[in-house]
N, C-alpha and C positions, 0 to 999 in steps of 0.2 A: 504494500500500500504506500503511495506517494505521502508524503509529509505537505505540512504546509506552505515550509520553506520553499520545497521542491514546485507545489502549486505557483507561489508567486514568483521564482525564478525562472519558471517555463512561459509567464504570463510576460516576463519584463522583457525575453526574448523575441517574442512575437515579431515579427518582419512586418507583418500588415495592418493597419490602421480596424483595428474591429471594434464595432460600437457593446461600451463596459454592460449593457445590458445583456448583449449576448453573450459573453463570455461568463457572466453569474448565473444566468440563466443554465447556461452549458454543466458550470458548479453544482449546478441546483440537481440537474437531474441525475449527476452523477454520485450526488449523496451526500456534497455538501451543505450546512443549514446556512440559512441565509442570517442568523441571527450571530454569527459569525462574520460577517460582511458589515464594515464601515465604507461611508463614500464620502472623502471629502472634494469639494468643490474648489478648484483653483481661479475660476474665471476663462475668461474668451480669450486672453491677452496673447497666449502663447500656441493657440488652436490654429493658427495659418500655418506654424512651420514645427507640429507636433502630433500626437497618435489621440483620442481621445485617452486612454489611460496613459496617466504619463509616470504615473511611479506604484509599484505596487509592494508591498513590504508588510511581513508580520510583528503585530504589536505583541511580543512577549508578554506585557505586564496583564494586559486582559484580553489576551490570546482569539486577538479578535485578525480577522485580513484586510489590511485597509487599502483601498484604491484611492489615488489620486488624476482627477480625472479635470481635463481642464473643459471645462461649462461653467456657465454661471450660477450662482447660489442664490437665493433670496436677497442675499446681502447687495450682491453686482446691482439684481435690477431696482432693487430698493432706492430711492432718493439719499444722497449720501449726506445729508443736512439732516434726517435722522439719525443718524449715530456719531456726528463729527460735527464740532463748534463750526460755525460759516466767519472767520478771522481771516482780515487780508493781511497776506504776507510780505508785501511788497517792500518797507522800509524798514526792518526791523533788524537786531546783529545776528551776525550767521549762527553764533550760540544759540542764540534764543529760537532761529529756524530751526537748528539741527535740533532741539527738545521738541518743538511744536511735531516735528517729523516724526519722530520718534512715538509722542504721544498718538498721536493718527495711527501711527502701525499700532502701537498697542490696541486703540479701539478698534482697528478692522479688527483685531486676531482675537478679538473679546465677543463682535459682533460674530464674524462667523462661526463662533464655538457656542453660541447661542442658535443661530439659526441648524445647527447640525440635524439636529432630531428632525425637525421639520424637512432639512435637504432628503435624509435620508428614507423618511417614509414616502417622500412623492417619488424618489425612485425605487423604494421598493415596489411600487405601485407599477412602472414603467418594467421591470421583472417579472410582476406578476403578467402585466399585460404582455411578456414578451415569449414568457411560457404558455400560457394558452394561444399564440397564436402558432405555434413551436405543435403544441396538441393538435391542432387545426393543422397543420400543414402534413403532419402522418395520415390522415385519409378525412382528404377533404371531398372525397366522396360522400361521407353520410351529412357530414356538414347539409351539403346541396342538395341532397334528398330531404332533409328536413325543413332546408328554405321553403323548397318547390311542392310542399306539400306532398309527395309522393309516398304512399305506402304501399304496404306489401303487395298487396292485390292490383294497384295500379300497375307497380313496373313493368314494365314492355319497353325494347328496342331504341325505342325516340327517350326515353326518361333516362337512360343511361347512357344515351349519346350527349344531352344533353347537360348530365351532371357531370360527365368524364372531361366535354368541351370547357364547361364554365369553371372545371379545375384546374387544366393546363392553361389556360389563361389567368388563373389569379397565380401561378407558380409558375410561369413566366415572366408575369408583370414583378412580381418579389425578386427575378433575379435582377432585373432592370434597376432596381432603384439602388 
């Protein structure tokens, strides 16, 4: 059995850019709990010339996985006059900038360890919805039979051209995007 270590070491290798839902997802059905699973949110800042997970590493002390994924948090899209005094900087001695700075980083880093709980349940939520379409896509056959209202007695010829057609096109259209 792989280790934890061996899980985010094989995750930080990854060559290709895979979105961190799918790869917990993947976690997930292989028998990892998700209650295990932190996400923290670094921002858009570094998402042009980056992977979405951009660091992934085990927290020893509460032996949790944590992903570092760069999106934005609550905190990003949040108005930043919420959580940081609105003071102009402009004339002030570069000491007393370099404090002001300093205190700023401290409040983001107070801010988003407040918003965590919050980050983390809107994408556990984005997991779960990534798992069930993960269920969906193993036989999206009965799926379409059950849109199309068909049952047992109906099936004939045309109902199963029909349901087999409207599969290969939504599992086409998935690899497209």
């Amino acid at each position: 059995m792989t280790t934890t270590k061996d899980i985010a070491k094989s995750i930080k290798m990854m060559l290709s850019d895979i979105k961190s839902e799918i790869i917990i997802a993947d976690l997930i059905e292989r028998g990892y709990p998700l209650e295990k699973v932190l996400v923290r949110y670094e921002g858009l800042f570094k998402r042009n010339f980056a992977k979405d997970v951009t660091d992934v590493y085990l927290d020893v002390m509460n032996d949790v996985l944590v992903f570092h994924i760069s999106r934005d948090s609550l905190y990003d899209i949040l108005p930043q006059n919420m959580f940081h005094e609105s003071k102009q900087l402009g004339n002030i001695e570069l000491e007393e900038r370099k404090k002001r700075f300093e205190a700023i980083r401290q409040e983001e880093e107070n801010a988003r360890r407040f918003f965590l709980p919050f980050d983390n349940e809107l994408f556990y939520q984005k997991v779960e919805c990534e798992t069930a379409y993960r269920s969906f896509l193993v036989d999206p056959g009965s799926f379409f039979q059950k849109l199309f209202l068909f049952d047992n007695i109906g099936k004939s010829k045309y109902s199963r051209v029909l349901v087999t057609y409207a599969s290969i096109k939504i599992v086409l259209l998935e690899t497209w995007i």
